[in-house]
C-alpha positions as CSV (number, residue, x, y, z in Angstrom):
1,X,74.3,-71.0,-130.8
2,X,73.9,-74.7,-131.7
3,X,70.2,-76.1,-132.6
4,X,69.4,-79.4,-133.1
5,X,66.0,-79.2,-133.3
6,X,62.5,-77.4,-135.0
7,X,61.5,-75.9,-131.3
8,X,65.0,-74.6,-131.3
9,X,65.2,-73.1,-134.5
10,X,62.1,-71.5,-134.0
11,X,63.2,-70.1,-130.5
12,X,66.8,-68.4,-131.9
13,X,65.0,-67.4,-134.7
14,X,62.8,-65.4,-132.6
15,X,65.4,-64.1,-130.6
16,X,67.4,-62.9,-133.6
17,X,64.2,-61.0,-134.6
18,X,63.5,-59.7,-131.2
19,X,67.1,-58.5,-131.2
20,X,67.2,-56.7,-134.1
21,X,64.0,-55.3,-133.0
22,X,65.9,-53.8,-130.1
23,X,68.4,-52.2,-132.2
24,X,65.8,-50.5,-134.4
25,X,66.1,-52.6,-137.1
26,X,63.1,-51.7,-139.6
27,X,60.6,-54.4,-139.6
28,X,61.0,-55.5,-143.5
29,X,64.8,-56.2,-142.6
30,X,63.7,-58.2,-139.3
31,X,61.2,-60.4,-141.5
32,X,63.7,-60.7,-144.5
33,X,66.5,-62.1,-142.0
34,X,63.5,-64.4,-140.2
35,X,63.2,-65.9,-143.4
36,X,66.0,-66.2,-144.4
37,X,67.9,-67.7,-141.2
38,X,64.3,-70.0,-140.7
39,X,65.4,-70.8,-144.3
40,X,69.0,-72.2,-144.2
41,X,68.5,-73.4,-140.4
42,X,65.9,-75.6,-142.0
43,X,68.0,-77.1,-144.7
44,X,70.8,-77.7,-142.4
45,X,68.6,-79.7,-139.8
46,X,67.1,-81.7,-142.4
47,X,70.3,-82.1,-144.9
48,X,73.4,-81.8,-142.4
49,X,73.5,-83.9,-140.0
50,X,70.7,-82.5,-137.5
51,X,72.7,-79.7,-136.1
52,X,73.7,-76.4,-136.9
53,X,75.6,-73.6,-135.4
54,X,73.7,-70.4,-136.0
55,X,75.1,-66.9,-135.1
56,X,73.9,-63.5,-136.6
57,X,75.5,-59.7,-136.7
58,X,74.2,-56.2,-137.5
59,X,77.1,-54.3,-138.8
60,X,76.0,-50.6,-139.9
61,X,73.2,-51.2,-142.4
62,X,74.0,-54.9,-142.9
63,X,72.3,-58.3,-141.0
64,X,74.9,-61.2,-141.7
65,X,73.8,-64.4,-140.7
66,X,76.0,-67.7,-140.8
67,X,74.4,-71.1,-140.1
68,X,77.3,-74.0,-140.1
69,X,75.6,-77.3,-140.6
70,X,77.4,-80.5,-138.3
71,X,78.0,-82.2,-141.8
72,X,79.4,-79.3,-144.3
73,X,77.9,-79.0,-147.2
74,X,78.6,-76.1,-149.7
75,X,75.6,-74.6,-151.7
76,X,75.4,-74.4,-155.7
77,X,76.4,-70.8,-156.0
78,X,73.3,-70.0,-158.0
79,X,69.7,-71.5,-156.4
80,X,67.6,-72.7,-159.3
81,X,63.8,-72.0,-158.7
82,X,61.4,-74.6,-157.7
83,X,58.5,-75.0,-160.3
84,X,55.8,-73.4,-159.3
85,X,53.6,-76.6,-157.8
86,X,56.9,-78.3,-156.0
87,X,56.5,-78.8,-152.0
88,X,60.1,-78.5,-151.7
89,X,63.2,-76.5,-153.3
90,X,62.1,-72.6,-152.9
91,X,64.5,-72.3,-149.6
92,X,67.9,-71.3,-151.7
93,X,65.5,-69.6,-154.1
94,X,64.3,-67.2,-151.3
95,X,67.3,-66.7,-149.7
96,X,69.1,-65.4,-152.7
97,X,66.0,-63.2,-153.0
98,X,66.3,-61.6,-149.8
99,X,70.2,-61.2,-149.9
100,X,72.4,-58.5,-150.5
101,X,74.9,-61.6,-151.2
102,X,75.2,-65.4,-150.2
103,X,78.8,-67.0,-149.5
104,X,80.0,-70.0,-148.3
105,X,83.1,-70.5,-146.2
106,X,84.7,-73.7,-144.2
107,X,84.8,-72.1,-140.9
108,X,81.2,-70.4,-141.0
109,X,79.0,-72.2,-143.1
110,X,76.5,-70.2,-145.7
111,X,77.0,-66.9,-145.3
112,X,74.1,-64.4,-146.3
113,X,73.5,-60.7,-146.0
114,X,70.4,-58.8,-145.4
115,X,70.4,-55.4,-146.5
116,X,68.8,-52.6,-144.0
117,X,66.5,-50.5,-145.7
């Protein structure tokens, strides 16, 4: 799905969650993949161009979500933590947190996996 704005974000976000939901997905996972897709849908709205393809999959005890940004951009491969007072610069940080693993590929964007637990 392609977003291009906030009230869109927020609306596939939702229906990720209420998706997983659906599938029995327990609710720690549902809020760890809300974050994180909130997370790097936010960064690629404000940082790549606007727009953002977003798509997610629940394989066996794994969420993967891939958010492509319009411009690509690829991620430092290690997020460096925001100090602690800083309004911005926690988004990477948390994601990381959250994942099993982050990638990065052309074709899909950042790659991050959610562990079901």
């Amino acid at each position: 799905m392609t977003v291009r704005s906030f009230p869109a974000l927020k609306a596939e976000i939702a229906r990720m969650c209420g998706a997983l939901e659906e599938m029995g997905v327990p609710e720690n996972a549902v809020f760890s993949s809300r974050v994180v897709a909130h997370e790097l849908l936010t960064n690629a709205l404000e940082y790549g161009g606007g727009e953002a393809v977003f798509s997610f999959l629940k394989e066996g005890d794994e969420i993967t979500i891939c958010v492509r940004a319009k411009r690509a951009f690829r991620p430092p491969e290690k997020a460096a933590r925001a100090e602690l007072y800083a309004e911005r610069g926690r988004g990477l940080f948390l994601v990381d947190a959250l994942s099993v693993r982050r990638d990065y590929s052309e074709e899909a964007g950042i790659i991050a996996v959610i562990a079901i637990e």
